[in-house]
C-alpha positions as CSV (number, residue, x, y, z in Angstrom):
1,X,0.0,0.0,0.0
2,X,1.4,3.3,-0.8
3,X,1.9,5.9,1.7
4,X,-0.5,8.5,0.2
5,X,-2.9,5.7,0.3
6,X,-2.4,4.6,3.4
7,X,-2.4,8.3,5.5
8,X,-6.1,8.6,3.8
9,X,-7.2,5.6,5.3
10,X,-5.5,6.6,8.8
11,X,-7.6,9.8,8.4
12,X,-10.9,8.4,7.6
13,X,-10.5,5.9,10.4
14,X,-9.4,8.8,13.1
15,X,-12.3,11.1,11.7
16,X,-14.6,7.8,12.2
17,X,-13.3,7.4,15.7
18,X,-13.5,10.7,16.9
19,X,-16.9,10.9,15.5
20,X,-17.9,7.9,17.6
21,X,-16.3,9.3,20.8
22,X,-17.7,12.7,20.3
23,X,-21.3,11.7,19.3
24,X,-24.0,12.3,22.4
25,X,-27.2,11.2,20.7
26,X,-28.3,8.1,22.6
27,X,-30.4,6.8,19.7
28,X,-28.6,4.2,17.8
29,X,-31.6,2.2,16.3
30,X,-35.5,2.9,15.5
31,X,-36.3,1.7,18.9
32,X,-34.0,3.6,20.6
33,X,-34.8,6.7,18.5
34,X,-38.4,6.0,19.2
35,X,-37.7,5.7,22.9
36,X,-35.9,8.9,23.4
37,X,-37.5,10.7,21.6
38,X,-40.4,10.0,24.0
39,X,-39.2,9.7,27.0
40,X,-42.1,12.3,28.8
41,X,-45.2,9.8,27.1
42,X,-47.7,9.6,29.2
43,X,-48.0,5.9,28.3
44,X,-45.7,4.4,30.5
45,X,-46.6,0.6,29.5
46,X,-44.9,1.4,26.0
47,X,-42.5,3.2,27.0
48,X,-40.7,0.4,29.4
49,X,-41.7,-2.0,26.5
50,X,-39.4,0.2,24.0
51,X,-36.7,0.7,26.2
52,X,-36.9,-2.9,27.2
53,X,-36.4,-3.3,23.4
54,X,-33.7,-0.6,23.0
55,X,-31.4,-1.9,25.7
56,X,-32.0,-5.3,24.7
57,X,-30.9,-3.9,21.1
58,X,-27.4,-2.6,22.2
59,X,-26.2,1.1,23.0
60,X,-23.2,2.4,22.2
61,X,-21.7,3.3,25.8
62,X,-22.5,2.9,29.6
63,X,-23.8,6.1,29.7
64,X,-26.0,5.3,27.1
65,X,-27.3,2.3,28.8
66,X,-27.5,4.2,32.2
67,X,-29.8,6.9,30.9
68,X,-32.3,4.2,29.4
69,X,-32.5,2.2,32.5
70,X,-33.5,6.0,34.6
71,X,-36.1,6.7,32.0
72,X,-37.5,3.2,32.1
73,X,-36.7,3.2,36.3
74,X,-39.1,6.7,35.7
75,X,-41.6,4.6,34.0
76,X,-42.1,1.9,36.3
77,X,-42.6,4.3,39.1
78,X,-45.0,5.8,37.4
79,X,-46.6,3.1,37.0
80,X,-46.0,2.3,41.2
81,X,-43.6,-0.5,40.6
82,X,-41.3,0.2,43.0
83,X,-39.2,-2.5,42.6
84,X,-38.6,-2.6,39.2
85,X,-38.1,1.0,39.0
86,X,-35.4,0.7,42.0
87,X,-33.5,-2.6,39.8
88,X,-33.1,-0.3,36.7
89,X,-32.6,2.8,38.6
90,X,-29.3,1.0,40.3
91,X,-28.4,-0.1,37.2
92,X,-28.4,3.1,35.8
93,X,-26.2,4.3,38.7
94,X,-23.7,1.2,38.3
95,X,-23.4,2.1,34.9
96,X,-22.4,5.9,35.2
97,X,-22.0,6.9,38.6
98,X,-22.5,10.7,37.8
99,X,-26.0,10.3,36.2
100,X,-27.8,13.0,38.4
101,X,-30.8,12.1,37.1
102,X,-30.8,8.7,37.8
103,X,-30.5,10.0,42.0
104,X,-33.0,12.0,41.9
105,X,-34.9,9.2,40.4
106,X,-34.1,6.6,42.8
107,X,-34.7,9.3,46.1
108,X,-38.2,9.4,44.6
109,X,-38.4,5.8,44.9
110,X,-36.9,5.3,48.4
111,X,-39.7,8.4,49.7
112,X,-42.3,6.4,48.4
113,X,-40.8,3.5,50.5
114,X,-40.7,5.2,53.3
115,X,-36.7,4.9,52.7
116,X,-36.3,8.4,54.4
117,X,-32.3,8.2,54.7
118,X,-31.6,6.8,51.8
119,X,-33.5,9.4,49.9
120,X,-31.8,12.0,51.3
121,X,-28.5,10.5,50.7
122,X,-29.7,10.0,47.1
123,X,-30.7,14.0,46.8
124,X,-27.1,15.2,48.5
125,X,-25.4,12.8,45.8
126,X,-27.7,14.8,42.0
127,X,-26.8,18.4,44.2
128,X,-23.4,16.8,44.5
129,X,-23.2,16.2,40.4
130,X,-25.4,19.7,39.5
C-alpha cells in the first residue's frame, strides 16, 4: 500500500473514531430513536416495553445504557412498581456513577418506600453532580 494511500485511510478511520467518541445522541436504532425521543409519554406501559427493546438492542456506551434504564426506572414508578423502578434505577447508577438524574430518580423511589435516609443520601449525591 502506498503511503499516500495509506495516510487517507489513517484519516478516515481517526475522523470515524473521533466521531464515535464525540457523538452524544443516545439513539442508535429505530427503537432507541423512538424511545428517546419519547421519554415524557404519558404511556408508560410502551415506554418500558421500547426501552426494554432498546437496551436489549445494544447502546453504544454505559452512559448510554444508564440513561435508558433512569427513563424506564421513571416509567415503572410511574406506573408504582417500586421494585422494578429501584433494579433499573441502580443499574443506571452502576453504569455511570455521575448520572444526576438517575439519584434523583431513585430518592423518589426510596420516599415512596418510606426509605427516608436513603432518599436524602440519594438527593445530597444529584446536588453533589449539578
Amino acid at each position: 500500500m502506498n503511503k499516500k494511500r495509506c495516510k487517507i485511510l489513517f484519516f478516515f478511520g481517526l475522523m470515524l473514531f473521533t466521531n464515535i467518541i464525540t457523538n452524544t445522541s443516545y439513539a442508535v436504532g429505530p427503537i432507541c430513536t423512538e424511545a428517546f425521543g419519547n421519554k415524557d409519554s404519558d404511556d408508560s406501559l410502551k415506554m418500558i416495553d421500547l426501552y426494554g427493546k432498546c437496551i436489549s438492542e445494544g447502546l453504544g456506551c454505559n452512559r448510554q445504557y444508564s440513561a435508558a434504564y433512569t427513563n424506564r426506572g421513571a416509567h415503572y414508578r410511574n406506573l408504582s412498581r417500586l421494585d422494578e423502578a429501584l433494579t433499573d434505577l441502580n443499574k443506571a447508577i452502576e453504569l455511570d456513577p455521575k448520572n444526576k438524574f438517575a439519584y434523583k430518580q431513585r430518592a423518589k423511589i426510596y420516599t415512596a418506600m418510606g426509605k427516608t435516609k436513603e432518599a436524602e443520601a440519594d438527593e445530597k449525591i444529584a446536588k453533589k453532580l449539578n
